[in-house]
N, C-alpha and C positions, 0 to 999 in steps of 0.2 A: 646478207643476201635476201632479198625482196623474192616472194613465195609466188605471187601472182604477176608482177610489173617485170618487163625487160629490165636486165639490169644495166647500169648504169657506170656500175665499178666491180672488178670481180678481181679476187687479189688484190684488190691495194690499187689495181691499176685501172686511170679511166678507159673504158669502153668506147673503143671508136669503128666506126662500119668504112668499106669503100665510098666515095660519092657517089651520086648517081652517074651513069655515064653519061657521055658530053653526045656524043648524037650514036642512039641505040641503034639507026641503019649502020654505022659505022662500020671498019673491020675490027677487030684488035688490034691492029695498028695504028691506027688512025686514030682510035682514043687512046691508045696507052703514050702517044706523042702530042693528044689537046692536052693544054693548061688545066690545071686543078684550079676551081674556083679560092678552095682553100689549102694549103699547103697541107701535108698528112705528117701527123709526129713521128719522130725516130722510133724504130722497128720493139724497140726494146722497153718503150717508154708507153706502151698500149697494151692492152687488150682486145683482140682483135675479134670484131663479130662477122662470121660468113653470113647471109640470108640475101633472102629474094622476096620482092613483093610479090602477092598475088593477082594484083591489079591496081595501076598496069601493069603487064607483063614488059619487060625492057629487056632481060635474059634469062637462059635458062640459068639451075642451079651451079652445072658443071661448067658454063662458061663464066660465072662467078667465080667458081674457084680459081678455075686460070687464070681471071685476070687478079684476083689477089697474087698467088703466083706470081707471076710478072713483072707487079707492083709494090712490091712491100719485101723487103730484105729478109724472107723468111726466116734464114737460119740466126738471127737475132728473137726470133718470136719465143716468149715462153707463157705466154696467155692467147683461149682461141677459145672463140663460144660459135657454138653452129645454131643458128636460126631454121627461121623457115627456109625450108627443099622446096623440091615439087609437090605444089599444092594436092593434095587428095592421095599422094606416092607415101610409101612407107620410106621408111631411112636408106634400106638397101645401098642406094646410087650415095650419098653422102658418106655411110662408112665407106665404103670401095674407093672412094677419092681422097679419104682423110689420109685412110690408112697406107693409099699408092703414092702419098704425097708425103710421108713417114722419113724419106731418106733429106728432105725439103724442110723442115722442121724438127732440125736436133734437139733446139732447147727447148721444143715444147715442153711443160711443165703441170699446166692448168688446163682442163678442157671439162667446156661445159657443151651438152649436145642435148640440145632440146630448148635451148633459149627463146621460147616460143610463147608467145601472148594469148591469154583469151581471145582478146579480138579476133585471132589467128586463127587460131585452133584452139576448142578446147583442153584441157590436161588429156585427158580419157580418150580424147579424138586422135593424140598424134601416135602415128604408125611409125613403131619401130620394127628390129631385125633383130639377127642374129648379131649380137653388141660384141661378143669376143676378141673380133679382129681387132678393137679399141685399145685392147687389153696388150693383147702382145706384139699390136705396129709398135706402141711406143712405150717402152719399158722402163724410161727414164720417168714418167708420170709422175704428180704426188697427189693432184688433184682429180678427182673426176664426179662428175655431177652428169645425171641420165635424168631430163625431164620426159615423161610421157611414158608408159607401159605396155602398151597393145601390141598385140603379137609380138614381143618382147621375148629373147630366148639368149640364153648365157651358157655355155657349158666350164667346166671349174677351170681354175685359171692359177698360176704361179705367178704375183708380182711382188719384187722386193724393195719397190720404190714407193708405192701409192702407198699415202697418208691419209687423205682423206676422200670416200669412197659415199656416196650420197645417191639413191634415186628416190624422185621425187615421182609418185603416181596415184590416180586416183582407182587405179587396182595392178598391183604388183603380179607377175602371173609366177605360177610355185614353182615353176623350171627355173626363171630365176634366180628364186630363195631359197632353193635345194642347190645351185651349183655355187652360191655364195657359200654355204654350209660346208660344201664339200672344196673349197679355195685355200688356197696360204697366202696371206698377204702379213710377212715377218715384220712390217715397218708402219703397219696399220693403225692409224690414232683415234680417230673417226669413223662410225658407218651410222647410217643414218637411214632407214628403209620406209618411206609411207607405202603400208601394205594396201591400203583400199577396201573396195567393195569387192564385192562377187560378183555385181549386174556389168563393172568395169572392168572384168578379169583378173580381181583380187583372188589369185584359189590357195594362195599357201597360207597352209596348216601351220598350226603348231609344231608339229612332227616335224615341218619343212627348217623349221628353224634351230633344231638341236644340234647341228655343232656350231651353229654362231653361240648357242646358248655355253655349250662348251667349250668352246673359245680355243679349241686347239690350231687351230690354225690362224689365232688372231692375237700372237703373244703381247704387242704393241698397242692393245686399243686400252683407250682412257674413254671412252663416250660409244654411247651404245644408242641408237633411237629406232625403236619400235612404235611407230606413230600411225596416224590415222588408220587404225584397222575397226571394222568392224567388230572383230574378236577381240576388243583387246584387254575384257576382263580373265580369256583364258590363257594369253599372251602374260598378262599380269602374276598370274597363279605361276607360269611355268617358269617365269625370270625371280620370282621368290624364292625358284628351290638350283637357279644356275647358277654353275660353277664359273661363270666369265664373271658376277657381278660384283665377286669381293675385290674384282683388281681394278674395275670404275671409278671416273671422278663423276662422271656425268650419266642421267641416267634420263630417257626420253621415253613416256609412252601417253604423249600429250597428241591433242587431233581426233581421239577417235572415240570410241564408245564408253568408257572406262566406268563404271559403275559401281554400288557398296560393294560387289561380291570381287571384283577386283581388287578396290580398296582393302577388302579385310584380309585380301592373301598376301598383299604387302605387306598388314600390321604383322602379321604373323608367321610370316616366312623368316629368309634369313635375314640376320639386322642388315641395316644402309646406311646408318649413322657415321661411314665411314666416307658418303659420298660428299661433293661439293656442292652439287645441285640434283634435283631432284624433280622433275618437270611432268606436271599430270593435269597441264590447262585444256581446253573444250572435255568437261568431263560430265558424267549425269550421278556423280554420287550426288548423298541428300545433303543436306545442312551439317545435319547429327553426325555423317561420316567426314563430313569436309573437316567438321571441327576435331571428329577425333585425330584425324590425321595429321592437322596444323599441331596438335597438341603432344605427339608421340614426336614428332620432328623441332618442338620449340627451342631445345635443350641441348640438339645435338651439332647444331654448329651446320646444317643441312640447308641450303638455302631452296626451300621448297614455293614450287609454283605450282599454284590448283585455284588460279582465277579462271572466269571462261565458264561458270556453270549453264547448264543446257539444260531446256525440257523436252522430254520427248515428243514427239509429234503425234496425236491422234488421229487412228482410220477409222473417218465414223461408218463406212460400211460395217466394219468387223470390230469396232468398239475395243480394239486392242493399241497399245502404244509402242511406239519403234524407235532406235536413235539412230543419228545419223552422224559420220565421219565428218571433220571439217573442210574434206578436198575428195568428192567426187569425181563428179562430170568435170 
């Protein structure tokens, strides 16, 4: 999955959009009865992306939906990525139709909600909700991927289906990462968090993140990513001394700040030698730590990634240096 580009394939399956409509004065009737330029694949055999341009304007979001609706045998769907909504609109209206469209979409499976381009919108720029209703419209889940973070609010959630649980932001907010913490997800293999900044409403703590760090309610996870944070040397110190990392194959705290004082509390905390990969790329350790680290991992069978090295950025007003996350704005 492509970080910054619309995708292209998501599960396995190609990514195909509606066409453009055949004449936008139209009614819905009228086009859902014009000829398709190009025939549209069986229901089951896509990935289906909801979005609207911005310009031109042809429809709104919710009459997109419906005519997906309409048009496509939904209850064969088990891939759905949601694009751009109303432009400058938070999510609101796009849950509320996903979720009223839940009995319409048995086999969904996969949803990606935020399939959203720079061009588009920034990461940082796009306005979410209260994402919950996501959670419990469709219970069947295994995939769910959240691009974008801003006014972004979750409260704790039961799912015994989702496998793999991913948002992607260039600031996580801690209501979030507190009702992740406090979730059960029994079937969970994957979680994958870019925490962000604080200017993009990155605010969770460390703190926010101890029962993922405890793992009680994540008996099923093999891969853990803690990635682009700004903190993520004291992120590093606190996954040294958690109780979820002896049961890891995969360990992620690549993206963000990561530094020697981070580096030293992995050399030293509890061993990892147990892991498959090990992944610590855009990072500001020095050389001297890069190498110690390559050299504590060369033996152990640890398939360690720490390319990516960063210099910090100098502020010649205040003659002080800062580092910077790999996915901001």
């Amino acid at each position: 999955m492509s970080r910054y580009a619309r995708e292209e394939r998501f599960v396995g399956l190609p990514v195909v959009e509606l066409p453009a409509l055949p004449n936008p004065k139209g009614t819905r009737a009228d086009n859902a009865a014009a000829r398709q330029a190009k025939p549209l694949p069986a229901a089951a055999d896509a990935a289906w992306r909801l979005r609207i341009d911005s310009y031109p304007r042809t429809e709104r979001f919710a009459e997109h939906v419906a005519r997906f609706l309409d048009t496509v045998d939904t209850a064969q769907v088990s891939a759905l990525l949601v694009g751009m909504w109303e432009p400058g609109e938070d999510s609101k209206e796009a849950v509320r139709l996903l979720a009223g469209a839940a009995e319409r979409l048995p086999g969904l499976r996969h949803l990606f909600f935020g399939d959203i381009t720079s061009e588009e919108n920034e990461i940082s720029w796009i306005l979410q909700c209260d994402l919950t209703p996501l959670f419990d419209a469709f219970p069947q889940l295994e995939t769910l991927i959240v691009k974008g973070g801003q006014e972004a609010v979750l409260h704790p959630v039961r799912h015994g289906n989702l496998r793999h649980l991913e948002f992607r932001t260039g600031g996580l907010p801690g209501n979030v990462v507190r009702a992740l913490s406090a979730s059960t997800f029994p079937a969970l293999e994957t979680l994958d968090l870019w925490l962000g900044v604080e200017d993009y409403g990155g605010t969770a703590t460390v703190r926010d993140l101890e029962g993922i760090l405890r793992g009680t309610g994540l008996p099923a996870l093999t891969r853990l990513g803690l990635m682009n944070s700004e903190i993520q040397d004291e992120i590093a110190a606190a996954v040294a001394a958690a109780p979820i990392v002896s049961r890891l194959a995969e360990l992620d705290l690549s993206m963000g700040t990561l530094g020697n004082e981070g580096a030293e509390a992995l050399l030293t905390g509890q061993p990892l030698g147990h892991l498959r990969t090990l992944d610590l790329s855009h990072h500001f350790m020095s050389e001297a730590m890069r190498k110690r680290v390559e050299a504590a991992f060369a033996e152990t069978g640890v398939t360690l990634v720490a390319d990516g090295e960063q210099e910090p950025d100098e502020d010649e007003d205040d003659d002080e240096f800062w580092r910077y996350v790999e996915v901001s704005e």
